[in-house]
Structures are given as structure tokens and as C-alpha cells.
C-alpha positions in Angstrom: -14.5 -31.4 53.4 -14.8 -32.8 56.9 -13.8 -31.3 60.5 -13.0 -33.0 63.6 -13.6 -31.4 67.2 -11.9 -33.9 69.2 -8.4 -34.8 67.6 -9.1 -37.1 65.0 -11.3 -39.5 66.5 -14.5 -38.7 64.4 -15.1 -36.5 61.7 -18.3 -34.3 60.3 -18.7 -33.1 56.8 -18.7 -29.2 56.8 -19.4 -28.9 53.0 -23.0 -27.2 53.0 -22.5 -24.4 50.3 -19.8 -26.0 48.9 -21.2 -25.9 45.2 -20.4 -25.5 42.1 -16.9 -27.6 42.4 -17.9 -30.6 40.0 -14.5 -32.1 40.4 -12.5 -29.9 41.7 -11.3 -29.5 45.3 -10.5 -27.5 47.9 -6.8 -27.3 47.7 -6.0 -24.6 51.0 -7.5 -23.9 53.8 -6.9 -20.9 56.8 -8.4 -20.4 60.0 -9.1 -16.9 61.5 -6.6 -16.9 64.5 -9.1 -14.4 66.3 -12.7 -15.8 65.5 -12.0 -19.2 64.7 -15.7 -20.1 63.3 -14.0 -17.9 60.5 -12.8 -20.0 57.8 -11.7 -20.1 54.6 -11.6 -22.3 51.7 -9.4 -22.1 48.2 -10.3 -24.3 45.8 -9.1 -25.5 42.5 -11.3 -23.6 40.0 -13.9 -22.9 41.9 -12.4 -20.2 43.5 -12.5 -19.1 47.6 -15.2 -19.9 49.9 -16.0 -18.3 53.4 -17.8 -19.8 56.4 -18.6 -17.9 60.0 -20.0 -20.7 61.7 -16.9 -23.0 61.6 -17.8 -24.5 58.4 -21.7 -25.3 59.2 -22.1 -23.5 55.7 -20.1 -22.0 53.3 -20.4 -19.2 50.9 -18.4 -18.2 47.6 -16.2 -14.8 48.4 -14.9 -14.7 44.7 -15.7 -10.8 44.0 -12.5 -9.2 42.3 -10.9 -12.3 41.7 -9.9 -13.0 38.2 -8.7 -16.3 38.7 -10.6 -19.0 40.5 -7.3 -21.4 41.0 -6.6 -20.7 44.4 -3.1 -22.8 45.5 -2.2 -20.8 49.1 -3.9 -19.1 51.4 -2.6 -17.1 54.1 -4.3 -14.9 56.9 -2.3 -12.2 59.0 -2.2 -13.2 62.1 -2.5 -9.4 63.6 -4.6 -8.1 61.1 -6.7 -11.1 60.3 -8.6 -9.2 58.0 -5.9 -9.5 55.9 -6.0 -12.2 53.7 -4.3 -13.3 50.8 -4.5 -16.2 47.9 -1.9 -17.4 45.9 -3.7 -18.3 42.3 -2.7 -19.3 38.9 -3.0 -15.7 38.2 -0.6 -14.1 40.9 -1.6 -12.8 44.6 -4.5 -11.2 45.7 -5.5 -9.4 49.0 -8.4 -8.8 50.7 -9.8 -6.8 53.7 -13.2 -6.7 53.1 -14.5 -9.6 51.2 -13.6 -8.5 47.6 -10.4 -9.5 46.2 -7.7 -6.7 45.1 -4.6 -8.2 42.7 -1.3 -7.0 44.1 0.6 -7.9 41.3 3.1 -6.3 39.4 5.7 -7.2 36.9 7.5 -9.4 39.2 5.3 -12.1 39.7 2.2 -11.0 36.7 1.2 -14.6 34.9 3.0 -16.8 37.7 1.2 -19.3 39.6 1.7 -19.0 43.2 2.1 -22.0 44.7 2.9 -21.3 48.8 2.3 -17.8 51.1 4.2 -16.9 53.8 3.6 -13.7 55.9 6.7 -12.4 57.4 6.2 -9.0 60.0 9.3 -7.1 59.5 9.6 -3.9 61.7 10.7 -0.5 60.4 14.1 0.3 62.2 13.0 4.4 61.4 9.1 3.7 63.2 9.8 0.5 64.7 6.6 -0.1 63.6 5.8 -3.4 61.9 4.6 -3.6 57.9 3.8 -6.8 56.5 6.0 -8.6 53.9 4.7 -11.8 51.8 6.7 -14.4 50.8 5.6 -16.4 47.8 7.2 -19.6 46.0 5.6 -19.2 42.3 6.4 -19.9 39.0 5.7 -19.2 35.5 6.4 -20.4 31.7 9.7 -18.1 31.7 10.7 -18.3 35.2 10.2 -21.7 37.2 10.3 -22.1 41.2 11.3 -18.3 41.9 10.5 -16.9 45.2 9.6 -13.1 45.6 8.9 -10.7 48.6 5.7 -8.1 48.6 6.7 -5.2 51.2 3.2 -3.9 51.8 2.6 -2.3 47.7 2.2 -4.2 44.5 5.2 -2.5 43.2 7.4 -3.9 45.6 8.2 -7.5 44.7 11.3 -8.5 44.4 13.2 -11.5 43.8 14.7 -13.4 46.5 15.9 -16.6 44.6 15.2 -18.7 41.2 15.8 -22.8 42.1 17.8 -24.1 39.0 
């Protein structure tokens, strides 16, 4: 992996830490919108990485993750301690470091291929929840999109591509 500081012009490899990839890849990365030396790094069967000195080094964050085939990655840009993966295996969520499946029958054995976090406000509260939008597919199902409204058991289908 390699960052640039001054638009493109040079670049530094940033993969100290990075082991235990053979060949796979990092496949998405997300930036902490608040700390940005906060990074993160899914990877294609090596699970996610974090750093928290912009990528100087980088350790694995895989603890309650049952699939190490990360695809997305999204962070919440007003609680960035929110973060989510979209895997081979479904969505998972953390807010601490350990990883939390919020799965349910609509999207269980589906790969997750893109994340989307959408803030929707409650018209009774007019407080905001989170929503997350992912584009996944599965063996019975290809290229669906579903919507999470803040608990696993509230996916629901928003459109199948023919």
C-alpha cells in the first residue's frame, strides 16, 4: 500500500504490519473523518487492518469476524466509531475494535460488495438513526440491494437487478 502527502506527486509505502496477505490485497480502504491518522484496511482474505499513525504501521482488527473477505468498508461520518465491512459472509459492525455480524435472513450467505451509510431522521424524534445500504449478492439472489435501519432484523429489500 502506498500514501501520498502532497497530491500525487510522490508516494511512501505505508505497509509495515501488513502481514500475513501472501497474495491477497487490500481491496477497501476508510479514513476516520475526525482523526485522520485513523485508518483502516479490508483485505481479501486477510481480513481488516487498523493503523493510528496514518498508516506508519498497521495492525490486524479481525476479532469477531468470521469472514476475512472484506469487499466495503464504510465509517460513520458522525459516529466514526462506527464502522462497518461488507464481507463474503454479510455485514459486520464495530464500535470498539471487535467485530459484531448484523445479519439476518435478508442478506445471511450474501457477499456484500459496496456500503453506503445513509442518516435518515425520525419524523416522531427528529432525531437521526443510521441506515446502511448495501449492494450484495448470493448463489439464490444476484445483485440485490438491502437497507439495515439501525438492528439486524431490519433489512429489507430495496431492489433485485435482473
Amino acid at each position: 500500500m502506498f500514501k501520498s502527502t502532497n497530491g500525487g506527486a510522490s508516494w511512501t509505502a505505508i505497509n509495515s504490519g501488513l502481514t500475513g496477505l501472501g497474495s491477497n490485497y487490500v481491496k477497501a480502504l476508510g479514513i476516520d473523518p475526525v482523526t485522520p491518522t485513523t485508518l483502516y484496511a479490508g483485505t481479501d482474505g486477510g481480513g481488516v487492518f487498523g493503523s493510528i499513525d496514518g498508516g506508519a504501521s498497521w495492525t490486524a482488527i479481525n476479532s469477531g469476524l468470521t469472514n476475512n473477505w472484506v469487499n466495503a468498508l464504510a465509517i460513520d461520518a458522525l459516529s466514526p466509531n462506527n464502522v462497518y465491512l461488507g464481507t463474503n459472509g454479510g455485514v459486520f459492525k464495530s464500535r470498539t475494535g471487535g467485530w459484531s455480524s448484523i445479519n439476518d435472513a435478508g442478506i445471511v450467505d450474501a457477499a456484500v460488495h459496496a456500503l453506503a451509510i445513509d442518516r435518515v431522521a425520525r419524523p416522531q424524534s427528529m432525531r437521526a438513526r443510521t441506515a446502511v445500504v448495501c449492494l450484495c449478492s448470493s448463489e439464490v439472489e444476484k445483485n440485490r440491494r438491502v437497507k439495515w435501519q439501525g438492528r439486524a432484523a431490519c433489512w429489507a429489500q430495496t431492489h433485485t437487478r435482473q
